[in-house]
C-alpha positions in Angstrom: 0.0 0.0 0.0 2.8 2.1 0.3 4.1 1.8 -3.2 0.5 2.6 -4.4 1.4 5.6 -6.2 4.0 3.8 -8.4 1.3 1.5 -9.3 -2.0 3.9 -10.1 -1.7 7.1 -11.9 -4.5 9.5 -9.8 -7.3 8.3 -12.5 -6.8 4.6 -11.8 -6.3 5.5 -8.6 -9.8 7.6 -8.6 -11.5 4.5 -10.7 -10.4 2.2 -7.7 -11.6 4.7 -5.2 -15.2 4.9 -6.5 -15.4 1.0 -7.3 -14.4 0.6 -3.9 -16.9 3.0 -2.0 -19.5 4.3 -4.1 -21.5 0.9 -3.5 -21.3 1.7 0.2 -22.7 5.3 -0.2 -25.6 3.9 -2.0 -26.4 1.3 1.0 -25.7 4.0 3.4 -28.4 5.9 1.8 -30.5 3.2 1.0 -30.5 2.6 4.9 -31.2 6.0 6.1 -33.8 6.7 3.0 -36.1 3.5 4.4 -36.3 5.4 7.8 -37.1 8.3 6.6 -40.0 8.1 8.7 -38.6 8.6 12.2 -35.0 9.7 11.6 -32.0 9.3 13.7 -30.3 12.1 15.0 -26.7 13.1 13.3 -24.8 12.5 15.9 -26.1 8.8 16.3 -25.7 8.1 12.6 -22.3 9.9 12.5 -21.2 7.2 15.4 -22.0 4.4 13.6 -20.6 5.5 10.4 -16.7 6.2 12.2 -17.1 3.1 14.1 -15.1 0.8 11.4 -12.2 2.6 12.3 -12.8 1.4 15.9 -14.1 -2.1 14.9 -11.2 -2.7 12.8 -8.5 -1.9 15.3 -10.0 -3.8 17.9 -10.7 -6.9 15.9 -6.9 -6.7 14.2 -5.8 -5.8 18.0 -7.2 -8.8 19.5 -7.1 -11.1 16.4 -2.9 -10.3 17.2 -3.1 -11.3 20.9 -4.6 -14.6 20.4 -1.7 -15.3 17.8 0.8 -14.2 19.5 -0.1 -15.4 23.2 -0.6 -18.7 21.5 -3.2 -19.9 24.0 -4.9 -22.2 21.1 -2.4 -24.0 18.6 -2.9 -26.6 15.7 -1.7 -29.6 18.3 -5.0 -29.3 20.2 -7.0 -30.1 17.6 -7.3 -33.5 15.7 -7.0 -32.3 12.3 -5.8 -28.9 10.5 -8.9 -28.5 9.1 -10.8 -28.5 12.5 -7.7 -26.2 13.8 -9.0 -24.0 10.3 -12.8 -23.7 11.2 -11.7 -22.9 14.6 -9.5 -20.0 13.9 -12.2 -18.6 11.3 -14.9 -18.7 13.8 -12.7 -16.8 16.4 -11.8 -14.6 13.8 -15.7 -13.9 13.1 -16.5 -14.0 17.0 -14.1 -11.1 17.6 -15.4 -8.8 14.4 -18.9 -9.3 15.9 -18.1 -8.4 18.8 -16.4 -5.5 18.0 -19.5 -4.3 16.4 -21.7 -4.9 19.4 -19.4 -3.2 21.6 -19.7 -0.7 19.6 -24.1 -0.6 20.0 -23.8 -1.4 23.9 -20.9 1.3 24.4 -22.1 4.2 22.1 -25.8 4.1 21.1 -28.5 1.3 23.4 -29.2 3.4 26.4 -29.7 6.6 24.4 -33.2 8.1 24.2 -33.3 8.4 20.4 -32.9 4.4 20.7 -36.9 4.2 21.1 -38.0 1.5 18.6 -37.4 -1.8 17.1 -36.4 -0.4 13.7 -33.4 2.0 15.1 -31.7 -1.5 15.8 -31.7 -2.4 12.0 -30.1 1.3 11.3 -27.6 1.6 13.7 -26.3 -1.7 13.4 -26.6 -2.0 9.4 -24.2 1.3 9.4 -21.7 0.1 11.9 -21.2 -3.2 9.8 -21.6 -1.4 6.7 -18.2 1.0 8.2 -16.5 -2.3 9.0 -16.5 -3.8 5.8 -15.9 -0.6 4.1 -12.7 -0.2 5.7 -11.8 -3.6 5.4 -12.9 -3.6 1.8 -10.5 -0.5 1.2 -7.2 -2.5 3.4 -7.4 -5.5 1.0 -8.0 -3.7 -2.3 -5.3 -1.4 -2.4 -2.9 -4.5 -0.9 -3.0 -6.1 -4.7 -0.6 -5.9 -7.0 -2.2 -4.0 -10.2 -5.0 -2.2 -11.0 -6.9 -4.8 -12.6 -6.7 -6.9 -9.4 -7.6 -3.8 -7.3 -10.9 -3.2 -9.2 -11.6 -6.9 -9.9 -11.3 -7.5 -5.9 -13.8 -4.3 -5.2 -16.2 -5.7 -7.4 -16.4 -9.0 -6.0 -16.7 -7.8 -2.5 -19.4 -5.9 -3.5 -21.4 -8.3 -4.2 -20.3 -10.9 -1.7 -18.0 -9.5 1.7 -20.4 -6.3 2.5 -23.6 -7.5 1.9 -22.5 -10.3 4.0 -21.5 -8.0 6.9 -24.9 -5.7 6.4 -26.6 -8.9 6.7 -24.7 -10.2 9.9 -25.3 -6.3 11.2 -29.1 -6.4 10.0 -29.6 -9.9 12.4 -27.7 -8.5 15.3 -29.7 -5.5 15.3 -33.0 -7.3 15.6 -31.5 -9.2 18.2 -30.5 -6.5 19.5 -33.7 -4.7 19.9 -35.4 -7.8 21.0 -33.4 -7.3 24.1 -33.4 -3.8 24.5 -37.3 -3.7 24.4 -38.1 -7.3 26.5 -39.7 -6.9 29.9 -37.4 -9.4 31.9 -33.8 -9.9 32.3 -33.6 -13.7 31.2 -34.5 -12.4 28.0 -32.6 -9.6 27.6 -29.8 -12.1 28.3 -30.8 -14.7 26.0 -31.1 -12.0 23.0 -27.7 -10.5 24.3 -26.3 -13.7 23.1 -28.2 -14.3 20.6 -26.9 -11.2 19.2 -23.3 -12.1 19.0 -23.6 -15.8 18.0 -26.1 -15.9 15.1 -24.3 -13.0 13.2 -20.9 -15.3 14.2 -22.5 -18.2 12.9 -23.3 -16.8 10.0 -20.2 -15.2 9.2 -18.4 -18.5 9.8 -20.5 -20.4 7.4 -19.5 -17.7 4.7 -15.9 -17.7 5.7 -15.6 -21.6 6.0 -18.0 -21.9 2.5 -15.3 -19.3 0.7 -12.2 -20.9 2.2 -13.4 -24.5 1.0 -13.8 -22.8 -2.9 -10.2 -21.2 -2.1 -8.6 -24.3 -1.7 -9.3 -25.3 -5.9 -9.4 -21.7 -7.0 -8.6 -23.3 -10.7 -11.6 -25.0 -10.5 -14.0 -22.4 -12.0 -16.6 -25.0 -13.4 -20.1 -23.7 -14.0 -21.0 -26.0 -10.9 -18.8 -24.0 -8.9 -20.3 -20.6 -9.8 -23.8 -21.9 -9.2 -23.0 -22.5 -6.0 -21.2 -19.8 -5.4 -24.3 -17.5 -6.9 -26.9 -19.9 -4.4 -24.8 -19.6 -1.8 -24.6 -15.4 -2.3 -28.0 -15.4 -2.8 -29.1 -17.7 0.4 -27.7 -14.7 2.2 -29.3 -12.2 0.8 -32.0 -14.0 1.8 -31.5 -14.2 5.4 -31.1 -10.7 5.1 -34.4 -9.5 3.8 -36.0 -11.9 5.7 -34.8 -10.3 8.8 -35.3 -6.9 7.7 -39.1 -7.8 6.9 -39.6 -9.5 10.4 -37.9 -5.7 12.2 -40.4 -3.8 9.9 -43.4 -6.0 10.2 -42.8 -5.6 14.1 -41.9 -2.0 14.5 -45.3 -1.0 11.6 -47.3 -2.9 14.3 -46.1 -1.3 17.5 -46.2 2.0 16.4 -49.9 1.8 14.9 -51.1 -0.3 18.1 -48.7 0.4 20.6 -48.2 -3.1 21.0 -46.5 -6.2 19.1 -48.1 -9.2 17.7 -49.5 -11.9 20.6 -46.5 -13.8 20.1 -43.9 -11.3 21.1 -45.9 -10.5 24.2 -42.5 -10.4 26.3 -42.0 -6.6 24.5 -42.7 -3.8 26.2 -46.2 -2.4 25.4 -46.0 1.6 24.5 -46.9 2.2 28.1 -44.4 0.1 29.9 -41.7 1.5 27.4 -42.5 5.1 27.9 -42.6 4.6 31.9 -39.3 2.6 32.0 -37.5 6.2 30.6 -39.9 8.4 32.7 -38.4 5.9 35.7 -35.0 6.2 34.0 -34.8 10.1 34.2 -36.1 10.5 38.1 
């Protein structure tokens, strides 16, 4: 990355730039644009959007630790391969994590935080930062400019949706425990927040590492199930989005949510629980 300019003349450089991010902006705004109904204040939106800087550091930060304090290695595992999915999941687990720290440090106990859907925006945007920055580290670490754009492209379509979809489930989860009237389930979505979106992303990373291992094979099997695969994702992703908006439409025209997610606060109980939260 430091040699960049010897490779990229400032319009490559430009080309690479926009192929890289302009994809992002469009989410971004995407995002934002389907809560235009009840929009977040700047400040909160601004936090989520520099938060990659914070998530990346801390997951590269502790990613380093476990290496180097070598407190798991290869021997305690019975194969390489099991040793493989291990280190990919921890790898995962800490990116998640990094993200939710990020929603429990910064933005769940604000006042603005007031319904189901600000779970889905807030933590869309912080994964959406994450893998922007990431996107951006391992683009401009290849070796020409066709590899540069090529690389942009394909994560595009496959890295950050995958991280907006991991940030879409951990935002519902999210909300499902900011917004439950007891603590055993506020502590059973807490969890459930950090290890779907870490199962997830481990099923894309093992999936991807598995088609790694016979890059030449580029057979049109391969790439349908490659393009299923993409597309299953996608998939969990809308569906999720669909069950956040289906629940926040009904609470905020009934005050209420649907019989079978009777363990959310009511309008009532939410709006004395901040009254008793002020005094």
């Amino acid at each position: 990355m430091g040699n960049i300019f010897e490779v990229l003349d400032f319009s490559k450089l430009l080309v690479v730039l926009i192929t890289t991010i302009l994809p992002s902006i469009l989410m971004l705004s995407l995002i934002l644009y389907s809560d235009r109904k009840s929009r977040e204040p700047l400040s909160m939106i601004l936090i989520c959007i520099l938060s990659g800087a914070f998530t990346i550091c801390f997951s590269l930060i502790i990613d380093k630790l476990i290496v180097t304090l070598n407190l798991v290695n290869a021997s305690m595992f019975p194969s390489q391969n099991s040793y493989s999915v291990y280190r990919i999941m921890v790898l995962a687990g800490v990116e998640e994590y990094a993200k939710l720290l990020v929603l429990h440090l910064f933005l769940y106990k604000n006042k603005s935080y007031d319904d189901i859907y600000d779970g889905f925006v807030y933590s869309s945007i912080i994964a959406l930062s994450f893998s922007v920055i990431e996107t951006v580290m391992y683009v401009f670490r290849e070796p020409t400019f066709a590899e540069m754009t090529s690389l942009a492209i394909l994560r595009n379509f496959t890295s950050i949706p995958l991280h907006i979809v991991c940030g879409v489930v951990m935002g519902y989860f999210v909300s499902l425990q900011k917004f439950s009237k007891t603590k055993g389930r506020k502590l059973l979505y807490l969890l459930a927040s950090l290890f779907i979106p870490t199962l997830v992303h481990t099923i894309y990373n093992v999936f991807f590492s598995i088609i790694l291992i016979d890059a030449t094979n580029t057979s049109i099997i391969t790439l349908i199930l490659i393009i299923l695969f993409v597309l299953s994702i996608y998939f969990v992703g809308v569906m999720f989005i669909l069950k956040t908006n289906k629940l926040n439409v009904t609470f905020i025209n009934n005050g209420y949510y649907p019989k079978h997610y009777k363990f959310l606060m009511r309008k009532n109980d939410y709006i004395y629980e901040k009254m008793r939260r002020m005094t």
